[in-house]
Backbone as XML, in Angstrom:
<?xml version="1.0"?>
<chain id="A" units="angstrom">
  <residue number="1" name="UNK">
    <atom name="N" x="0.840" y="-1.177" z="0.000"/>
    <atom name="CA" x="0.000" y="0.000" z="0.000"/>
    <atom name="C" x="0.888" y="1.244" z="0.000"/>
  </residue>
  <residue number="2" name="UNK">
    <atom name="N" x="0.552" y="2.121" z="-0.952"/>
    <atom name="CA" x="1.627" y="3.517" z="-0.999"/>
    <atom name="C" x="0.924" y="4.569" z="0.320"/>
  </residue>
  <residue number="3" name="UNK">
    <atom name="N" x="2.098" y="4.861" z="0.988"/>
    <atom name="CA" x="1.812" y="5.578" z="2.295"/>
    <atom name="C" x="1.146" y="6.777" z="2.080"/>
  </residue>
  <residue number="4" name="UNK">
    <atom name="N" x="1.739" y="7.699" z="1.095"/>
    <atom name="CA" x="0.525" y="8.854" z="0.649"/>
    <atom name="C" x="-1.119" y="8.240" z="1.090"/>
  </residue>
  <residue number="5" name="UNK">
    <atom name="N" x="-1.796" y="7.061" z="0.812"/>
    <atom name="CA" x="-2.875" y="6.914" z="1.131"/>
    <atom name="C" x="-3.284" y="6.262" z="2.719"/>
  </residue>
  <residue number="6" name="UNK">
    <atom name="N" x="-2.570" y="6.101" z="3.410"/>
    <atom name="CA" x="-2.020" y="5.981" z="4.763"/>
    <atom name="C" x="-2.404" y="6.690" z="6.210"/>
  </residue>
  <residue number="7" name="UNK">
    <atom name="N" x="-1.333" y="7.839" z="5.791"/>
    <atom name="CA" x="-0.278" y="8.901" z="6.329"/>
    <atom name="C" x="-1.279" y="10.107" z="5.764"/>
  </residue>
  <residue number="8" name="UNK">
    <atom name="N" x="-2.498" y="10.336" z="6.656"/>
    <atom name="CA" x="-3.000" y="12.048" z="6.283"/>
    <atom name="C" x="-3.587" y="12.004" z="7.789"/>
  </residue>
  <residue number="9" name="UNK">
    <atom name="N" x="-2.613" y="12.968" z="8.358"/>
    <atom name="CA" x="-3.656" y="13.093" z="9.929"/>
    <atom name="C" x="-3.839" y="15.056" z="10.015"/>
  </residue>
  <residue number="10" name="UNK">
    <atom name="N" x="-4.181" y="14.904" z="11.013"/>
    <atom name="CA" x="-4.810" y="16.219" z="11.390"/>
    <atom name="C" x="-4.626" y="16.351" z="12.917"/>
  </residue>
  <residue number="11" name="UNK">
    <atom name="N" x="-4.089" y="17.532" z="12.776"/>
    <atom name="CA" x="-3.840" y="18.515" z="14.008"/>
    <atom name="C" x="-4.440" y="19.354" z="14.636"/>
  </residue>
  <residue number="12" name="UNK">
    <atom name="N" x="-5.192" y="19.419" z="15.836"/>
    <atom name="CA" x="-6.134" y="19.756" z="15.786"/>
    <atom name="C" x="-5.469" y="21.369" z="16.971"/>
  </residue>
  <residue number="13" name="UNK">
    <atom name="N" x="-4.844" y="21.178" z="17.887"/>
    <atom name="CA" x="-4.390" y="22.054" z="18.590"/>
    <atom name="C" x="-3.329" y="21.940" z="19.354"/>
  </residue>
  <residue number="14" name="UNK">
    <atom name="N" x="-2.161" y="22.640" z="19.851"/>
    <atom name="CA" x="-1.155" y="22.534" z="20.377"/>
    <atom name="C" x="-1.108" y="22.425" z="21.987"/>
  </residue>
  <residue number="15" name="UNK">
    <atom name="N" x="-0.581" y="20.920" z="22.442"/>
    <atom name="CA" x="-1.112" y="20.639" z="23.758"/>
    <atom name="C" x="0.062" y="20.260" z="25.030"/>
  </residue>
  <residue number="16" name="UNK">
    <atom name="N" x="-0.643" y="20.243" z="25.493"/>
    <atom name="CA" x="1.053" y="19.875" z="26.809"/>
    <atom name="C" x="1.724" y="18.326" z="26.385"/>
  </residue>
  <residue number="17" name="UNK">
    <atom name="N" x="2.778" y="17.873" z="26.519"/>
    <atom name="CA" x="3.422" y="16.543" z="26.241"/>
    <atom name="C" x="2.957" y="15.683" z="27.099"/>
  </residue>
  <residue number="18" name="UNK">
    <atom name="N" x="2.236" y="14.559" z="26.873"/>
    <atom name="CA" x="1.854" y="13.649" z="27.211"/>
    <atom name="C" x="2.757" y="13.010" z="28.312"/>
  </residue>
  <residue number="19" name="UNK">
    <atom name="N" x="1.901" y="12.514" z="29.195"/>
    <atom name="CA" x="3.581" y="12.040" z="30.448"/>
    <atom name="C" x="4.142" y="10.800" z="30.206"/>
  </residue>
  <residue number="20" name="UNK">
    <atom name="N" x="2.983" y="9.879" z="29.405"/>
    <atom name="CA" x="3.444" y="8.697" z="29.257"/>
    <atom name="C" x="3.959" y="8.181" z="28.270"/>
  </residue>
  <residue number="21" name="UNK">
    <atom name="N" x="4.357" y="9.717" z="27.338"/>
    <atom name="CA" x="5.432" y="9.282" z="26.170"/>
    <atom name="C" x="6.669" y="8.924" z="26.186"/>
  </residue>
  <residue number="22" name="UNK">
    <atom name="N" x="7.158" y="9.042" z="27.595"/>
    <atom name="CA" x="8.485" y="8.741" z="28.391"/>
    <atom name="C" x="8.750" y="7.547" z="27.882"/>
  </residue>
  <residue number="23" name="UNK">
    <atom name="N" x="7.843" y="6.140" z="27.721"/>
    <atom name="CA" x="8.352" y="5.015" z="27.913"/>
    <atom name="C" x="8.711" y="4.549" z="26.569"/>
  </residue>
  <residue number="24" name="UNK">
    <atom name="N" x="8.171" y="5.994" z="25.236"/>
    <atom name="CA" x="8.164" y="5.400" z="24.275"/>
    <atom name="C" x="9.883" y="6.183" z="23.147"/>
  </residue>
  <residue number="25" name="UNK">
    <atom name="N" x="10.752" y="6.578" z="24.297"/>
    <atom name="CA" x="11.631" y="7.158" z="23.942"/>
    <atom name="C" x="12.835" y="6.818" z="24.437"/>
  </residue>
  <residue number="26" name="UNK">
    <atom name="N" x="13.857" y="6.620" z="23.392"/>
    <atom name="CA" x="15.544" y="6.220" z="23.805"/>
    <atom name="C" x="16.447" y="7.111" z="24.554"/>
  </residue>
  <residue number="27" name="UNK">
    <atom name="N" x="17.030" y="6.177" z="24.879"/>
    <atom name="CA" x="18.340" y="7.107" z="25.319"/>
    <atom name="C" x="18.626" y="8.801" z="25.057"/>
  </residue>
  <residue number="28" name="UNK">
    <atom name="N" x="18.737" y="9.529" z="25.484"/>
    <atom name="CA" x="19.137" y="10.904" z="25.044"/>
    <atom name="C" x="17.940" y="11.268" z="23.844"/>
  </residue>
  <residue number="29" name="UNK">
    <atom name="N" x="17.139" y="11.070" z="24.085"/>
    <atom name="CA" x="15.851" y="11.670" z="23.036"/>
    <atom name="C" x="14.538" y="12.199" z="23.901"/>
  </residue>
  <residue number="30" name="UNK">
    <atom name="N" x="14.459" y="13.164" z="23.762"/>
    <atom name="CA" x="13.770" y="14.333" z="24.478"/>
    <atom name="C" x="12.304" y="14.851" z="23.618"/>
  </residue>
  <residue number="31" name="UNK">
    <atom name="N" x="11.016" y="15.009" z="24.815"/>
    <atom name="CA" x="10.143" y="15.598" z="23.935"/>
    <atom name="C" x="10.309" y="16.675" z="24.079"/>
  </residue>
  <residue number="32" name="UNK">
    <atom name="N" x="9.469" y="17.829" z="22.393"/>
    <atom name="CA" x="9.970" y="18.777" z="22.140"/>
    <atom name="C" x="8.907" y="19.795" z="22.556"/>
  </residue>
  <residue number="33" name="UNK">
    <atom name="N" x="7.751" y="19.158" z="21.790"/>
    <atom name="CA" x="6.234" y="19.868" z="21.272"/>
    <atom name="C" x="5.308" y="18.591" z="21.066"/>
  </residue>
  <residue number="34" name="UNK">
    <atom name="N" x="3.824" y="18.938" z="21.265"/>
    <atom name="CA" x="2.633" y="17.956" z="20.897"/>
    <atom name="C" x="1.902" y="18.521" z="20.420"/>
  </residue>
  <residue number="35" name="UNK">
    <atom name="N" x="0.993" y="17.899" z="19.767"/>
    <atom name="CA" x="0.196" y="18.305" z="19.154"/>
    <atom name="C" x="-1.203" y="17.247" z="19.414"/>
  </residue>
  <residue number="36" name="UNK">
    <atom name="N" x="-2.435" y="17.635" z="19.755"/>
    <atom name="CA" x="-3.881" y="16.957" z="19.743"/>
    <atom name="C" x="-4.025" y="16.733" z="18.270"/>
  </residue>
  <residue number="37" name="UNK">
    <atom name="N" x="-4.292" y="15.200" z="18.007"/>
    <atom name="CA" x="-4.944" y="14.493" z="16.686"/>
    <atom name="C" x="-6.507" y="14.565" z="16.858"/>
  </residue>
  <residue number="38" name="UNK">
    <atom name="N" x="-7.026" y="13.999" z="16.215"/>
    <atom name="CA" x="-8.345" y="13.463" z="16.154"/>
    <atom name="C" x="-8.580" y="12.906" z="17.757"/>
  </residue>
  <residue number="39" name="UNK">
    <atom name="N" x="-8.128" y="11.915" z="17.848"/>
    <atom name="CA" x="-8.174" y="10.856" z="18.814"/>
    <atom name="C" x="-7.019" y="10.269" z="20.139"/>
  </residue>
  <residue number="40" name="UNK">
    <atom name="N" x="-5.518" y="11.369" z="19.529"/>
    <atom name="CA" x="-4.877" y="11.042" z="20.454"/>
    <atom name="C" x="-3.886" y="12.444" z="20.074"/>
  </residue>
  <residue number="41" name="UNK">
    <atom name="N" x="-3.132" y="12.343" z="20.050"/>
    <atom name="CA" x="-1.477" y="13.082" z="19.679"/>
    <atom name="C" x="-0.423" y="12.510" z="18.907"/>
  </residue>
  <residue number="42" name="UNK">
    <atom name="N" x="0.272" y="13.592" z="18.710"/>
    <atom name="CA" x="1.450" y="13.971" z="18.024"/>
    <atom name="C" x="2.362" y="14.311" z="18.894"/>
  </residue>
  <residue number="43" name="UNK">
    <atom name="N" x="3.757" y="13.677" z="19.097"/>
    <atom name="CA" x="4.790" y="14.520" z="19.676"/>
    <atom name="C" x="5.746" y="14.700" z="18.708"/>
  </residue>
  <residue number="44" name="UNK">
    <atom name="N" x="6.602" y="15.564" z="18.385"/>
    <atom name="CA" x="7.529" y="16.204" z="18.263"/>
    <atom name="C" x="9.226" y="15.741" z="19.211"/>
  </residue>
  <residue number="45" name="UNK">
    <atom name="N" x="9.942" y="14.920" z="19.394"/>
    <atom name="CA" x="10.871" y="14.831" z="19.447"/>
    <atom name="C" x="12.155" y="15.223" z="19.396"/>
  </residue>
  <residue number="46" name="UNK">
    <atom name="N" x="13.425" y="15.189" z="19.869"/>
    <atom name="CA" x="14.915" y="15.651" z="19.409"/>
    <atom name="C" x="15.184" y="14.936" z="17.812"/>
  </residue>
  <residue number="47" name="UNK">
    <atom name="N" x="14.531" y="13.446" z="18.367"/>
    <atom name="CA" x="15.011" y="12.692" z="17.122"/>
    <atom name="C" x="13.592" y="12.293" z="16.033"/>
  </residue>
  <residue number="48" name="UNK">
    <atom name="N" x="12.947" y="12.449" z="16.185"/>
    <atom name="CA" x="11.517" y="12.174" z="15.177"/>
    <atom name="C" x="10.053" y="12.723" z="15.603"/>
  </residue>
  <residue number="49" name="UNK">
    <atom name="N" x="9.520" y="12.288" z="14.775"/>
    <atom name="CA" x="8.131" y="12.581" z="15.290"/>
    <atom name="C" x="6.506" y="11.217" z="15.155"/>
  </residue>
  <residue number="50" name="UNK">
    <atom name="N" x="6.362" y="11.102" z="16.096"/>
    <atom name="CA" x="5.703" y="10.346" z="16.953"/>
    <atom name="C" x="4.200" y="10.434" z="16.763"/>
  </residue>
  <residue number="51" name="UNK">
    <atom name="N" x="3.528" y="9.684" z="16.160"/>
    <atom name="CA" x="1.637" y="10.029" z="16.377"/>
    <atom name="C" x="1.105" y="8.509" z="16.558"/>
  </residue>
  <residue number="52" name="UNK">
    <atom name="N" x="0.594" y="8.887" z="17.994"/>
    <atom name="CA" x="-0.218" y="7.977" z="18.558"/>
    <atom name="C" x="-1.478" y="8.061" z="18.239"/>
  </residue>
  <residue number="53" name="UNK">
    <atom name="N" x="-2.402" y="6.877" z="17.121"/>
    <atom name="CA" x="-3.690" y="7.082" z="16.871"/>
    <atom name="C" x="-4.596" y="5.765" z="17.506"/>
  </residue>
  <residue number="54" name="UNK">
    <atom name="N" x="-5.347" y="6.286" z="18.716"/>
    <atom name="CA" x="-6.557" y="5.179" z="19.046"/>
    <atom name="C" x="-7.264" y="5.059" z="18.287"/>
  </residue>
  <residue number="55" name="UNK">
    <atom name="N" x="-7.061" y="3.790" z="17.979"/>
    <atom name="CA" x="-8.611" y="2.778" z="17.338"/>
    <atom name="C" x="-9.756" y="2.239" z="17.757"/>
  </residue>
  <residue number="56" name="UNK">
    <atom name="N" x="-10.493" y="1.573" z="17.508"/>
    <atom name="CA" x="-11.436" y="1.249" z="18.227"/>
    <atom name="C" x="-12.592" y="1.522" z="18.603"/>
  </residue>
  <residue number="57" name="UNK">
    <atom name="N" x="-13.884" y="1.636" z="19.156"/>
    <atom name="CA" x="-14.910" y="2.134" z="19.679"/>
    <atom name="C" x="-14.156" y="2.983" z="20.958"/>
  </residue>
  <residue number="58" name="UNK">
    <atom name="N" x="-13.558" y="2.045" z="22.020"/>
    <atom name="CA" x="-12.648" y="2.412" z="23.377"/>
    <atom name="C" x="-11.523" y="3.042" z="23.034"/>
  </residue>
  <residue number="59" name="UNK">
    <atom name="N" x="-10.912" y="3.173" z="22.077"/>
    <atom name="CA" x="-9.746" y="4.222" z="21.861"/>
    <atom name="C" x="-8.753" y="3.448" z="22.472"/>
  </residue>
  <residue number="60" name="UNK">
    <atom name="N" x="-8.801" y="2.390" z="23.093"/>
    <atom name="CA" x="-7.750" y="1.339" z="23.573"/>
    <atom name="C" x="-6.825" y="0.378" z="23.092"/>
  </residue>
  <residue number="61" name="UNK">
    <atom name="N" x="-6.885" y="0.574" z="21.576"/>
    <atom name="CA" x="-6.374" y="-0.211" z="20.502"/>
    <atom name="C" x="-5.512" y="1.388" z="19.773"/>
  </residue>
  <residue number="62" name="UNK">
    <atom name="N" x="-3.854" y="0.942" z="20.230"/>
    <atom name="CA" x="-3.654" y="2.305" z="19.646"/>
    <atom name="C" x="-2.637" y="2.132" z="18.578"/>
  </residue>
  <residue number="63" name="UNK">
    <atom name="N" x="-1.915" y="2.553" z="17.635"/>
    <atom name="CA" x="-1.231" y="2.193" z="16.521"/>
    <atom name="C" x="-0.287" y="3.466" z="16.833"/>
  </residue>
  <residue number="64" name="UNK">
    <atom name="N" x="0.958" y="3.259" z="16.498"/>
    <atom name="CA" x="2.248" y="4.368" z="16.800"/>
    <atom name="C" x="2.509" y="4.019" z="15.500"/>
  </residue>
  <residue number="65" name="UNK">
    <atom name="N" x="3.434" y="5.437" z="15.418"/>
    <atom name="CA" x="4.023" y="5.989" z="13.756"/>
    <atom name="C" x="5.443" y="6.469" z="14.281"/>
  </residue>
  <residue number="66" name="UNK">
    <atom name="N" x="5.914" y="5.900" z="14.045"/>
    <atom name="CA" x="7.255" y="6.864" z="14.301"/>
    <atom name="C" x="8.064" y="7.259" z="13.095"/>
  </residue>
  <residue number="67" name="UNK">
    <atom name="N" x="8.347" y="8.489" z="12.902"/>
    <atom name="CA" x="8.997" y="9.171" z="11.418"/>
    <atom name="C" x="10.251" y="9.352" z="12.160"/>
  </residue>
  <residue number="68" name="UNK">
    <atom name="N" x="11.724" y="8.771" z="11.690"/>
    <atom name="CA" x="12.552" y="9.782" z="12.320"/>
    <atom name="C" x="13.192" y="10.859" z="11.112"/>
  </residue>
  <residue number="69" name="UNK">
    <atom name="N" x="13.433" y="12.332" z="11.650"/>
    <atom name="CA" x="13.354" y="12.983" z="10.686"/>
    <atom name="C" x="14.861" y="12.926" z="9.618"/>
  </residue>
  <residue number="70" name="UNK">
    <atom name="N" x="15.561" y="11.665" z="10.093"/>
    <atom name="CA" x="16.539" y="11.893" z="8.690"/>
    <atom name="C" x="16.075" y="11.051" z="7.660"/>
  </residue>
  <residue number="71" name="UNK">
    <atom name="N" x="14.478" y="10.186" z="7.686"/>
    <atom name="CA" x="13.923" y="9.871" z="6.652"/>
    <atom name="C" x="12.922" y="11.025" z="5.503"/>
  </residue>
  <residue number="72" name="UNK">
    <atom name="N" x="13.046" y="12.191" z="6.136"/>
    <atom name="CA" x="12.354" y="13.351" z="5.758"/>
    <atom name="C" x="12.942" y="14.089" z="4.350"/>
  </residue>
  <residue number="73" name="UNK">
    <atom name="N" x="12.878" y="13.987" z="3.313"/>
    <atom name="CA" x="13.636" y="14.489" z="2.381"/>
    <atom name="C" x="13.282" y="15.976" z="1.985"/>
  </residue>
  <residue number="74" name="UNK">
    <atom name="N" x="12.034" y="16.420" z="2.229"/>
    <atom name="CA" x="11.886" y="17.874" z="1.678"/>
    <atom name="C" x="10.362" y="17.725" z="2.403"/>
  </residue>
  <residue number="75" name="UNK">
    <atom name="N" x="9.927" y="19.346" z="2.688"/>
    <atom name="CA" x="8.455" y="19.563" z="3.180"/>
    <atom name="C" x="8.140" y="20.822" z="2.760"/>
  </residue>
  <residue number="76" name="UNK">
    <atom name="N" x="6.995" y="21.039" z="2.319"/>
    <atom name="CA" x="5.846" y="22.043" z="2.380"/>
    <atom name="C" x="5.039" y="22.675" z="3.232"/>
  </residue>
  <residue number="77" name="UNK">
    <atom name="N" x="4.737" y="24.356" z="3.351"/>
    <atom name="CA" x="4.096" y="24.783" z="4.075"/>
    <atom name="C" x="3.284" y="25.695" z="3.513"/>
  </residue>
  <residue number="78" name="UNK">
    <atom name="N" x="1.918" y="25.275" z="3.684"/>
    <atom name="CA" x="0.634" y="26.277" z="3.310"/>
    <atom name="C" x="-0.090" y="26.622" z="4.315"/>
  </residue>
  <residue number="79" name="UNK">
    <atom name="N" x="0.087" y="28.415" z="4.040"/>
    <atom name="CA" x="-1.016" y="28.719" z="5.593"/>
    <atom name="C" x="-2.424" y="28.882" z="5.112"/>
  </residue>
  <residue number="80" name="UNK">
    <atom name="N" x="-3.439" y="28.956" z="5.607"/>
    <atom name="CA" x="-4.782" y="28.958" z="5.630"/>
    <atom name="C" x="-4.759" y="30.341" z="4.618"/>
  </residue>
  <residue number="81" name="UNK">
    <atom name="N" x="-5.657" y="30.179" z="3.731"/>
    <atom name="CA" x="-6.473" y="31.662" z="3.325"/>
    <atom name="C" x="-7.384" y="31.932" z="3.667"/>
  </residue>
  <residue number="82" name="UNK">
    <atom name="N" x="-8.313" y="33.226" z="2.888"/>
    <atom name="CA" x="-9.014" y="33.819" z="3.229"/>
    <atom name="C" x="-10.236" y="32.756" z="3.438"/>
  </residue>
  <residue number="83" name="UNK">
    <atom name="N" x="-10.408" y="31.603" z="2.590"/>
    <atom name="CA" x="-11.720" y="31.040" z="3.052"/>
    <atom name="C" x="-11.308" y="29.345" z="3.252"/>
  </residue>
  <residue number="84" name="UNK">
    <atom name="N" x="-9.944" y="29.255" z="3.227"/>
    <atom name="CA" x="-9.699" y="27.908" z="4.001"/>
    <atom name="C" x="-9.732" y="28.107" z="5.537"/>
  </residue>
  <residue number="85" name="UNK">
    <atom name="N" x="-10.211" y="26.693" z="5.877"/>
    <atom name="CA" x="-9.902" y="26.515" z="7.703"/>
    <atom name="C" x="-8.951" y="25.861" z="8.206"/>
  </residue>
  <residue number="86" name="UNK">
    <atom name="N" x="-7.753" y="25.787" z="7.796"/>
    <atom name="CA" x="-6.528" y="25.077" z="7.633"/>
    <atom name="C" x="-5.400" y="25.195" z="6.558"/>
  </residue>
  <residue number="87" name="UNK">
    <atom name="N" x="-4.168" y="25.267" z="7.555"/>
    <atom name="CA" x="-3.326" y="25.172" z="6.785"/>
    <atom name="C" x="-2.802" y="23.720" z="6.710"/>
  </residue>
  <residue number="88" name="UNK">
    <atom name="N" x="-1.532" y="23.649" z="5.734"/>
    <atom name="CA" x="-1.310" y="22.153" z="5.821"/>
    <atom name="C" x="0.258" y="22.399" z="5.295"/>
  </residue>
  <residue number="89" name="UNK">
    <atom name="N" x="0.598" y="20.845" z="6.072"/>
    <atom name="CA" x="2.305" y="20.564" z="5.860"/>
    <atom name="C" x="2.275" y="19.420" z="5.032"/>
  </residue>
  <residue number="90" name="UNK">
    <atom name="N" x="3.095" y="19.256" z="4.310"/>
    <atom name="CA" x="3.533" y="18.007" z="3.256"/>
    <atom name="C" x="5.026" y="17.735" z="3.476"/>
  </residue>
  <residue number="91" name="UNK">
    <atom name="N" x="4.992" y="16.429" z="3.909"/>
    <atom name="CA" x="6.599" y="16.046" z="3.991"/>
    <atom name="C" x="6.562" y="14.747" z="3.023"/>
  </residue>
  <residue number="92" name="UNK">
    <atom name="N" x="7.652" y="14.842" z="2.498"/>
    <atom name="CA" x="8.105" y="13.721" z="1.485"/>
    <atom name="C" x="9.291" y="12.984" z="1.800"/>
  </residue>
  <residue number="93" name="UNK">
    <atom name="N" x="8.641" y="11.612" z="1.903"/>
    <atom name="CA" x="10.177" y="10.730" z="3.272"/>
    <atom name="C" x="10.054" y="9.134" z="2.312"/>
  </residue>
  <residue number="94" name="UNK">
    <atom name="N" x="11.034" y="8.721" z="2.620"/>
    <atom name="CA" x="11.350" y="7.568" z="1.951"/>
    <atom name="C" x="10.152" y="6.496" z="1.512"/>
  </residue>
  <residue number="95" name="UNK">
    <atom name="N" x="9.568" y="6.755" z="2.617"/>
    <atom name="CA" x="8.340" y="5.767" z="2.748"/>
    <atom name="C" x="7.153" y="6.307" z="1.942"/>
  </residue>
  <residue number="96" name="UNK">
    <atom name="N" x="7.194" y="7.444" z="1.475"/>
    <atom name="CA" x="6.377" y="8.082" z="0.953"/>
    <atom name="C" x="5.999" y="9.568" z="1.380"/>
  </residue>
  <residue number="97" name="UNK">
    <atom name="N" x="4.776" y="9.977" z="0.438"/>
    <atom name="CA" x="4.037" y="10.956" z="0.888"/>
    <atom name="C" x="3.282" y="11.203" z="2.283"/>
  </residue>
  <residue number="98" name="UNK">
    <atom name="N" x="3.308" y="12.410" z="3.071"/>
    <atom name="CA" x="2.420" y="12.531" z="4.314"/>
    <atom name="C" x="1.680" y="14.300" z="4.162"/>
  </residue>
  <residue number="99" name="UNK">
    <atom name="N" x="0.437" y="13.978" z="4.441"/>
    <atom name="CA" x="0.214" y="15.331" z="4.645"/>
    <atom name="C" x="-0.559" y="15.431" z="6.095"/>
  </residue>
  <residue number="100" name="UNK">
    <atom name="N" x="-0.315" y="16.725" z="6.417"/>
    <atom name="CA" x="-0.122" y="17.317" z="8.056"/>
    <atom name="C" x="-1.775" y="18.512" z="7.673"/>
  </residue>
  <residue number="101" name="UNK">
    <atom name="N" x="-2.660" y="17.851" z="8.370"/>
    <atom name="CA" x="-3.881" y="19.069" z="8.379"/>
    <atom name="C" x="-3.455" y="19.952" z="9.037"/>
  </residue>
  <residue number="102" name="UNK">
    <atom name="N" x="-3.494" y="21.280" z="9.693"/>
    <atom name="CA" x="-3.346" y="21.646" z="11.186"/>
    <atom name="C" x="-4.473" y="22.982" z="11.118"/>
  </residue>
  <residue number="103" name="UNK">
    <atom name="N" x="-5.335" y="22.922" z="11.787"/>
    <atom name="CA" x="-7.021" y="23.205" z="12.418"/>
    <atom name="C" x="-6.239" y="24.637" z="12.323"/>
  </residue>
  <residue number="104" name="UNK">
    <atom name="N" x="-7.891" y="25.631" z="12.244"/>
    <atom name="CA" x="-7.213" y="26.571" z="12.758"/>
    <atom name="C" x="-7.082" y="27.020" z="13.597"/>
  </residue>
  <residue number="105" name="UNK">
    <atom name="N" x="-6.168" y="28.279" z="14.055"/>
    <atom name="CA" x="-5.412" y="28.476" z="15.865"/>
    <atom name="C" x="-4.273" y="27.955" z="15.667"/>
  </residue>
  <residue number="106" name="UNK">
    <atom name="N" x="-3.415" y="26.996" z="14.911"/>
    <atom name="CA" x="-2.374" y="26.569" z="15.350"/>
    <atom name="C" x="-1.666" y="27.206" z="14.322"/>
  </residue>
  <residue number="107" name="UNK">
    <atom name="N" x="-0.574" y="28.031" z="14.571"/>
    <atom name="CA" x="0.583" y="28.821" z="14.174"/>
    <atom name="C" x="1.141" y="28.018" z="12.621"/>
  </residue>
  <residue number="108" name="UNK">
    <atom name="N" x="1.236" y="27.990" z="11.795"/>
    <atom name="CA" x="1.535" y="27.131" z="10.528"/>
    <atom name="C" x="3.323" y="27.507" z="10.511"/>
  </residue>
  <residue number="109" name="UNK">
    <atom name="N" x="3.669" y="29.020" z="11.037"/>
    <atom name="CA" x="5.020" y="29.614" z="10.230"/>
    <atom name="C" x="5.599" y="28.907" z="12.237"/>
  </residue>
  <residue number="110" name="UNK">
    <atom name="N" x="5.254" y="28.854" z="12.816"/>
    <atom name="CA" x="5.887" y="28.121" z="14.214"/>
    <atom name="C" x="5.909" y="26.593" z="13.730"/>
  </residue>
  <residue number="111" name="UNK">
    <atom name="N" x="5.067" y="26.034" z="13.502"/>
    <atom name="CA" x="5.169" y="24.782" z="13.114"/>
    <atom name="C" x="6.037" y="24.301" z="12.346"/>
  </residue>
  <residue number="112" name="UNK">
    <atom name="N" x="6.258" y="25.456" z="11.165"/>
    <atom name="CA" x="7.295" y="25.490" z="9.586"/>
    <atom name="C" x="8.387" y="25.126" z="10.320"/>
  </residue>
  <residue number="113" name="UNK">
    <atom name="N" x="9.099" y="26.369" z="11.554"/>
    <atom name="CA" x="10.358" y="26.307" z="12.075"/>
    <atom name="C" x="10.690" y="25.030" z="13.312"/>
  </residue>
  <residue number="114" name="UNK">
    <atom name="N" x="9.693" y="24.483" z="13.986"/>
    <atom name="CA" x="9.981" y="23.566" z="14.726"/>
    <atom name="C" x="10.474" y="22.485" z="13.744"/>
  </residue>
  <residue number="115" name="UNK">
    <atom name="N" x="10.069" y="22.011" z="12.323"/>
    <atom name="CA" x="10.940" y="20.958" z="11.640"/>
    <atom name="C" x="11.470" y="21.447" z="11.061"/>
  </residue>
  <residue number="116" name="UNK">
    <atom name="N" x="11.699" y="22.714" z="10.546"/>
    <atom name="CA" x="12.787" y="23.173" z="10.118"/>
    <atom name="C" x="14.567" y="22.790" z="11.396"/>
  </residue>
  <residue number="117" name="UNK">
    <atom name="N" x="13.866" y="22.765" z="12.392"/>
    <atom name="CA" x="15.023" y="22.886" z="13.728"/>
    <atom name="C" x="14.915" y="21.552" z="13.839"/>
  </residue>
  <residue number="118" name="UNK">
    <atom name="N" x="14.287" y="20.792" z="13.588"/>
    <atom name="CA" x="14.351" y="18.896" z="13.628"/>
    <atom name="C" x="14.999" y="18.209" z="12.857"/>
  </residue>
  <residue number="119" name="UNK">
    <atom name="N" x="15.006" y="18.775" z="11.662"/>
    <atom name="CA" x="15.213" y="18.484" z="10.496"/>
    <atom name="C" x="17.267" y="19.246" z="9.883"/>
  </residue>
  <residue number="120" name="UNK">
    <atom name="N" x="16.994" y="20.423" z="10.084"/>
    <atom name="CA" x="18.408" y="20.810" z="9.552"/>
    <atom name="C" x="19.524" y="21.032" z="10.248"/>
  </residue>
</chain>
């Protein structure tokens, strides 16, 4: 299955770091930033970025993504216009295409520079 059809989540607002992302991180790898999904979060990392999506009726069935960003080859940033309700990020990584909804309220040109600073 090509990940472009995969890999499209949505961001819904910028939230405190989850406490129990601790267990899901190595040695010397630090959270950075989160982000609220649909159904769970996004973290932001030293070394990648992380989206935890519950499945299920109970949200208790959860599926992890982990991108680390030296699979990231190039990304896109579109901010919202006058009659969109969202801007959106496009990253293009080995595995494929991903696109990044992000609701509006959440900063698109802050977002640009947090993987810009992950990434270069």
């Amino acid at each position: 299955m090509e990940a472009s059809k995969i890999l499209d989540w949505t961001f819904t607002k910028e939230c405190d770091i989850p406490s129990d992302i601790e267990s899901l991180l190595i040695s010397g790898e630090t959270a950075i930033s989160a982000y609220k999904t649909i159904r769970d979060s996004a973290i932001f990392t030293n070394k990648r970025l992380i989206v935890r999506d519950s499945q299920g009726i109970t949200g208790k069935k959860t599926e992890i993504y982990s991108l680390p960003y030296s699979n990231i080859n190039m990304w896109s940033s579109e901010n919202a216009g006058t009659f969109d309700l969202n801007a959106e990020i496009e990253l293009w990584t080995r595995a494929g295409h991903i696109k990044i909804k992000l609701l509006k309220g959440i900063d698109v040109r802050k977002f640009d520079k947090l993987i810009a600073e992950c990434i270069l």
